[in-house]
C-alpha positions as CSV (number, residue, x, y, z in Angstrom):
1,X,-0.8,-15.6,19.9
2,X,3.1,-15.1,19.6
3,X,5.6,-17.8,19.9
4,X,8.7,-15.8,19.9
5,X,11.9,-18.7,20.1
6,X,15.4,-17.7,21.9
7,X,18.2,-16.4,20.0
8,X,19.9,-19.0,17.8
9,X,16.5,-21.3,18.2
10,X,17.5,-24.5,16.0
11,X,15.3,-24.2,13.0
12,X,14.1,-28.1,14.2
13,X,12.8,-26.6,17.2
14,X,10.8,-23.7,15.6
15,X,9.7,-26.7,13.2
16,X,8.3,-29.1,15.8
17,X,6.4,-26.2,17.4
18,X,5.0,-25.3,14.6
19,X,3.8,-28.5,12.6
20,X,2.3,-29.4,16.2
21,X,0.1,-26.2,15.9
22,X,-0.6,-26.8,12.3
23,X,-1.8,-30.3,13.3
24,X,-4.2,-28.5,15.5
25,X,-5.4,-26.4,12.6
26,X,-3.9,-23.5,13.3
27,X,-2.4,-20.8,10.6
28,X,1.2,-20.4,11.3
29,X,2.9,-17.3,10.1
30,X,6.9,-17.6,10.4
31,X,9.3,-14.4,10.9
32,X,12.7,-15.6,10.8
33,X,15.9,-13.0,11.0
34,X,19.4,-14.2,11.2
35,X,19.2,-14.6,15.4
36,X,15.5,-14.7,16.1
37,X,12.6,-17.0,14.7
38,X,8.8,-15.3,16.1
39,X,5.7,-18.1,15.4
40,X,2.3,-16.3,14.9
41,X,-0.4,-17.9,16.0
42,X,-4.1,-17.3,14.1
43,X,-7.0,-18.7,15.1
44,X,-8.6,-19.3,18.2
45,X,-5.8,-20.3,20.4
46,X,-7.8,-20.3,23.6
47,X,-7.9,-24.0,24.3
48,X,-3.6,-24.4,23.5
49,X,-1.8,-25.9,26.3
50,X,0.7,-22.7,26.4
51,X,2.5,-24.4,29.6
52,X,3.0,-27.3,27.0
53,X,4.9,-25.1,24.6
54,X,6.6,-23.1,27.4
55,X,8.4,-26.2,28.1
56,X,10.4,-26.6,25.7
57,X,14.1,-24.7,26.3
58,X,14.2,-22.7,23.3
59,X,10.9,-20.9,23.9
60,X,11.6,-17.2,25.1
61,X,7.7,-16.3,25.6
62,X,4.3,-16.4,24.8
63,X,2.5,-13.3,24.4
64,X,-1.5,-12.8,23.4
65,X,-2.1,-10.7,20.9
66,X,-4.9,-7.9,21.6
67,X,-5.7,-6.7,18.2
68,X,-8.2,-8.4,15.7
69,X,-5.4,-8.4,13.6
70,X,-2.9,-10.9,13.3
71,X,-0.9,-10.8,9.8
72,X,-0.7,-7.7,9.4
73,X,0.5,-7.2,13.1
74,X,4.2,-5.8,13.7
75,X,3.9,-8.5,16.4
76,X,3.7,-11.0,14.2
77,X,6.3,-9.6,12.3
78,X,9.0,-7.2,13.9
79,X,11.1,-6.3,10.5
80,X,9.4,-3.7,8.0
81,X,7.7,-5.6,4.9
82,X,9.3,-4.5,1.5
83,X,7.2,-5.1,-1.5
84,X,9.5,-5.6,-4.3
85,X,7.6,-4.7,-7.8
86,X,9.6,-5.8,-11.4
87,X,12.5,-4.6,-8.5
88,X,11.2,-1.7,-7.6
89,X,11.1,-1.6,-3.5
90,X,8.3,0.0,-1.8
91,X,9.2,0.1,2.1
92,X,13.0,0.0,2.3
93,X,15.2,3.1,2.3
94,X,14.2,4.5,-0.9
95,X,10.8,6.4,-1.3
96,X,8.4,5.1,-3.8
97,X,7.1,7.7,-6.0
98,X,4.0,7.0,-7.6
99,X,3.0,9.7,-10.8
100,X,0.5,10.2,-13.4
101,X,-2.8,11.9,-14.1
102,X,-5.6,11.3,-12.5
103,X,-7.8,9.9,-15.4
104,X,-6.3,7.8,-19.1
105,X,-7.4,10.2,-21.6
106,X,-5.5,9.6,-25.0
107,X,-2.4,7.7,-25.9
108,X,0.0,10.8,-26.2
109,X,-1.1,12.2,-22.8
110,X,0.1,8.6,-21.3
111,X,3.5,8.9,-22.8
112,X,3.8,12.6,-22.7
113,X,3.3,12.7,-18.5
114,X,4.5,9.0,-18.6
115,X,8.4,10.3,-20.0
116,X,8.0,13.5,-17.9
117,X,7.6,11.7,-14.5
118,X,10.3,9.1,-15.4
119,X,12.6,12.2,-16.2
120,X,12.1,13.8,-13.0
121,X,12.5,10.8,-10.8
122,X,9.5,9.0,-10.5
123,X,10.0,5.2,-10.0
124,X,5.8,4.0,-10.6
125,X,3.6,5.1,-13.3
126,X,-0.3,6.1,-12.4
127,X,-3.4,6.7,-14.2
128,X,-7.4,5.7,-13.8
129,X,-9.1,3.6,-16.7
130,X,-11.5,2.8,-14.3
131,X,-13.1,5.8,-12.3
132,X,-15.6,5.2,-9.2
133,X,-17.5,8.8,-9.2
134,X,-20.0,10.4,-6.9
135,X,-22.0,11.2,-9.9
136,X,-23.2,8.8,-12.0
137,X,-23.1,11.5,-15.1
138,X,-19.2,12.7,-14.6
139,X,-16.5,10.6,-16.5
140,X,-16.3,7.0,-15.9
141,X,-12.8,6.6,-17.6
142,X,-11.8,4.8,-20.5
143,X,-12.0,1.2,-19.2
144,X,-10.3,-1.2,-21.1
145,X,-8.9,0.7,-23.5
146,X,-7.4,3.3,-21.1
147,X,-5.8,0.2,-19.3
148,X,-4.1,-0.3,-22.4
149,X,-2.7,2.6,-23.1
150,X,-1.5,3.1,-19.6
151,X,0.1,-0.6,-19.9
152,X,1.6,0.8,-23.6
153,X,3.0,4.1,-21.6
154,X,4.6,2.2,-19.1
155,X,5.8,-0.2,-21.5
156,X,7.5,2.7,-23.5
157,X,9.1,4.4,-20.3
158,X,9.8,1.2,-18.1
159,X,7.7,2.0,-15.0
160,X,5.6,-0.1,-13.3
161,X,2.3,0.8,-13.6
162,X,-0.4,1.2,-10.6
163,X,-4.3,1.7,-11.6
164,X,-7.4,1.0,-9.7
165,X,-9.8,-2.2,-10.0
166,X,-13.5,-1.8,-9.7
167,X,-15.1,-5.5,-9.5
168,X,-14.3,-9.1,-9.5
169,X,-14.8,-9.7,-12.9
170,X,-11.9,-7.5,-13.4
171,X,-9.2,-9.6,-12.0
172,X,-7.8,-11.7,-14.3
173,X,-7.8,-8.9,-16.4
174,X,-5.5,-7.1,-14.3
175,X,-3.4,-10.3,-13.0
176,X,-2.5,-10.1,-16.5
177,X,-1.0,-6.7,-17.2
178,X,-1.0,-4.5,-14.0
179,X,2.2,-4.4,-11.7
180,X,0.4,-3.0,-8.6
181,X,-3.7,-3.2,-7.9
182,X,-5.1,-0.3,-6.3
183,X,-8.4,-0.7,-4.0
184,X,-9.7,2.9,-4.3
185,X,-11.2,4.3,-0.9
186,X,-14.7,3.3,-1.7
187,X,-13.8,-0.3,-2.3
188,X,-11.7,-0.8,1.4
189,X,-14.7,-2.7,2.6
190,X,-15.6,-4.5,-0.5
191,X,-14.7,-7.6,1.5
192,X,-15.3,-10.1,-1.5
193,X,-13.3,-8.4,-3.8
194,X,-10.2,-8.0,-1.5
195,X,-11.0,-11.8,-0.6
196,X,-10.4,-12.5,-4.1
197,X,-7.2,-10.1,-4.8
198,X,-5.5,-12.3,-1.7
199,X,-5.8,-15.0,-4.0
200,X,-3.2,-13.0,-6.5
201,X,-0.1,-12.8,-6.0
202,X,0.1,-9.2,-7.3
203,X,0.9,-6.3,-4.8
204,X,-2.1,-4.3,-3.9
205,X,-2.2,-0.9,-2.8
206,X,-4.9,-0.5,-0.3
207,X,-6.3,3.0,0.1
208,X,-7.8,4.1,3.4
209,X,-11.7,4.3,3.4
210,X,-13.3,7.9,3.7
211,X,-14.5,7.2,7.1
212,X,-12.6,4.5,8.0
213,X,-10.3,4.1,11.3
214,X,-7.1,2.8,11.5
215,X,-8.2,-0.4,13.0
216,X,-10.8,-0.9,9.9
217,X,-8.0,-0.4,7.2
218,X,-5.8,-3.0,8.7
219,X,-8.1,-5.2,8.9
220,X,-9.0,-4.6,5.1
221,X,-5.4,-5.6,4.8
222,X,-6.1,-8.4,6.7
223,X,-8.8,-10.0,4.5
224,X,-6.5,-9.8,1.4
225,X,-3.3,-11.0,3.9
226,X,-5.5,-14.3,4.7
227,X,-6.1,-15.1,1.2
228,X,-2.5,-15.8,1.1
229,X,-0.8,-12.3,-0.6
230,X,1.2,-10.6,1.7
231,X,2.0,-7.7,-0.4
232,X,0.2,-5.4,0.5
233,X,0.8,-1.6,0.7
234,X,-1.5,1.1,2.8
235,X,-2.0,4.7,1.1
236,X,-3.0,7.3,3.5
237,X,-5.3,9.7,1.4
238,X,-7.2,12.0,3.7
239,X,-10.5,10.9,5.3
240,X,-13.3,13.2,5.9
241,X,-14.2,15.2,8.5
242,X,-16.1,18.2,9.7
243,X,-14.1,20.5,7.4
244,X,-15.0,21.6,3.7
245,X,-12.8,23.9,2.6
246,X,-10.1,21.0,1.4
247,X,-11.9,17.9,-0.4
248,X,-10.3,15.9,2.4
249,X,-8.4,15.8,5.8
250,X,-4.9,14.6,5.5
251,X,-4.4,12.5,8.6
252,X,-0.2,12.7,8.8
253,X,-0.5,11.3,12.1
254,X,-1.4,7.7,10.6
255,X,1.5,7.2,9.4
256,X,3.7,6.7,12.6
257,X,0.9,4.9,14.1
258,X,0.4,2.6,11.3
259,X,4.1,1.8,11.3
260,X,3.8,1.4,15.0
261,X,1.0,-1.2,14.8
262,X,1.9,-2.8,11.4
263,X,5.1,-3.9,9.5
264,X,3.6,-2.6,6.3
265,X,4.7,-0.4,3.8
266,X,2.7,3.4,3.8
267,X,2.7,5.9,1.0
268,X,0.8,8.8,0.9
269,X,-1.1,10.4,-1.3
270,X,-1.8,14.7,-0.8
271,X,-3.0,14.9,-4.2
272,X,-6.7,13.5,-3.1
273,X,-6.3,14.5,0.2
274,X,-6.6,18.5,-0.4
275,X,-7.8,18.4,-4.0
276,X,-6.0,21.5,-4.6
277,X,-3.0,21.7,-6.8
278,X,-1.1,24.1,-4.5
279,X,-1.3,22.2,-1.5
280,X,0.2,19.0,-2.8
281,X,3.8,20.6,-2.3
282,X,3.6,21.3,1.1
283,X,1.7,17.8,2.3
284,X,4.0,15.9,0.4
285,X,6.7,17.0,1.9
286,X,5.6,16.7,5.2
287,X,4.3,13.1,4.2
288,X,8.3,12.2,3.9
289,X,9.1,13.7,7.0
290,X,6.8,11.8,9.0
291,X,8.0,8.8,7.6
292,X,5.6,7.6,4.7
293,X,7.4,4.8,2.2
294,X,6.0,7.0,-1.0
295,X,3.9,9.1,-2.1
296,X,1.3,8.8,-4.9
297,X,1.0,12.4,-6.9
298,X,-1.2,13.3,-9.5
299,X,0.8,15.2,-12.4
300,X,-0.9,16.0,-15.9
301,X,0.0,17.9,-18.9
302,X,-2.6,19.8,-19.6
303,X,-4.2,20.0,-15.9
304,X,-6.5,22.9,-17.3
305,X,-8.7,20.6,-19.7
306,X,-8.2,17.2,-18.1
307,X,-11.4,15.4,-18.3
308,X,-11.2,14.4,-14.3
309,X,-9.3,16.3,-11.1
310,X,-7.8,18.7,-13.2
311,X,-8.0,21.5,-9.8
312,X,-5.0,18.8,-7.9
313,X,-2.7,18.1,-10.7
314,X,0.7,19.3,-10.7
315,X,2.2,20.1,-14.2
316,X,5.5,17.9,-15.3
317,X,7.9,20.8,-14.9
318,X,6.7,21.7,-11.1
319,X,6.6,17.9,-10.2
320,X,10.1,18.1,-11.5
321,X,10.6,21.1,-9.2
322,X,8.8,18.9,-6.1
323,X,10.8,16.3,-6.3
324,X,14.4,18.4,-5.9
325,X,12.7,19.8,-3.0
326,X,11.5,16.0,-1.6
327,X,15.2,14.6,-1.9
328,X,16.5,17.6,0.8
329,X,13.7,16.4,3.4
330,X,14.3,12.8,2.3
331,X,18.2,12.6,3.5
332,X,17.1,14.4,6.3
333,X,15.3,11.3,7.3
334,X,17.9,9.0,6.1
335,X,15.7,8.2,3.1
336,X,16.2,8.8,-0.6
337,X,14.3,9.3,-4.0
């Protein structure tokens, strides 16, 4: 349920509305703007006396919400969410660009691709220490000691860094030295762990299942949103479909209907979605023109001998090249790298 208050609605008001809800055992979320303060409602608000609230002058309307849900309903809050990370804003006017190889493999591949990526614009540094496969005998990743040389890279070349959690046991690990948790594809529905990560405080970036609809990824942003951590950003990265000629279907038109149905911030990320090196150009830019908040490209040195997704890397001097090209479709869109 939304409570959404008149213009100019004392704060007193909005705050005897709401501690009467709360008293009820109701979750309250608050979305206050310079004119407007909206009250959403969570839990099961079918026995509130609505003409009750309704009373009071400063109530504008009451309106049910439809969809399962609530926190991470624009409804519940109008205004676009901006995660800022060690300042870095993913969701405002600048686009977030997230780069890095796909896999950790030694120390002077970090900080070689790490110093490249910062030098052509990049704003987020990526890499995998720990790597969910579809074989049990391909490359697992480095584990802990990849995490630390990613944390050293980004260190070196101040950049955040972004890099993908596996398990539970994992998270005070990460709480510890990773600026942005990623929950990889395979993990959208591993309901205890994103229960746990909304006990952080650390931005997660929640990748959309394989299979999953649009409706299912919110709502995996809703069980980390009810823990308590708002900050959570969605990654399209293709989901599959009857086709098998790219490793993945990039579904472009999820990004307008996300932002439709959520205030959250959406990158993108074409690198996954095609698994071909020469289609990451084109998909990225269209990413920006539909309006994603970022995209997250996979760029590596040597792309020929990496030890994991070698086939959708782009090398450091045609990411360079990329992202000249993104910044044209970017002010085209009134947005900027």
């Amino acid at each position: 349920m939304i409570i959404v208050m008149k213009p100019g609605a004392p704060v007193e008001e909005c705050n005897k509305i709401k501690m009467g809800l709360e008293k009820q055992g109701f979750y309250i979320n608050e979305s206050r703007g310079v004119n407007f303060c909206i009250l959403g409602v969570v839990g099961d608000t079918s026995m509130v006396d609505k003409r009750r609230i309704s009373a009071n002058d400063w109530v504008e309307k009451i309106m049910a919400v439809q969809e399962p849900y609530k926190r991470a309903n624009r409804l519940f809050h109008p205004e676009n969410t901006i995660v800022d990370v060690c300042g870095q804003k993913i969701g405002g006017k600048k686009l977030a660009i997230i780069a890095g190889p796909c896999s950790i493999e030694t120390t002077v591949q970090m900080n070689t691709v790490a110093s490249a990526v910062k030098a052509a614009g990049a704003n987020f540094l990526r890499g995998g220490a720990f790597k969910p496969r579809t074989s049990p005998y391909s490359f697992q990743g480095l584990k802990e000691q990849g995490l630390d040389m990613l944390v050293e890279a980004g260190e070196n070349n101040r950049l955040p860094i972004v890099t993908e959690i596996m398990s539970i046991d994992k998270i005070e690990k990460f709480v510890e030295c990773v600026d942005v948790i990623q929950v990889g594809a395979r993990n959208m529905q591993n309901f205890e762990l994103l229960k746990e990560l909304g006990k952080t405080n650390v931005p997660i970036l929640l990748k959309r299942g394989l299979s999953a609809t649009i409706e299912e990824w919110l709502m995996s942003a809703e069980y980390i949103m009810s823990g308590g951590n708002d900050n959570v950003i969605l990654c399209e990265r293709g989901i599959r479909t009857f086709e098998t000629y790219t490793r993945n279907t990039l579904d472009l038109s999820a990004i307008p209907a996300v932002k439709r149905l959520s205030h959250l911030p959406v990158i993108v990320d074409p690198s996954h979605a095609a698994g071909m090196w020469w289609m990451v150009e084109p998909l990225a830019k269209a990413a920006v023109a539909v309006g994603a908040d970022g995209l997250m490209i996979e760029v590596h040195n040597d792309p020929e001998n990496a030890w994991c997704d070698g086939g959708q890397s782009l090398k450091p001097e045609r990411f360079a090249d990329l992202m000249q090209e993104l910044k044209k479709i970017a002010a085209i869109v009134d947005r900027e790298i």
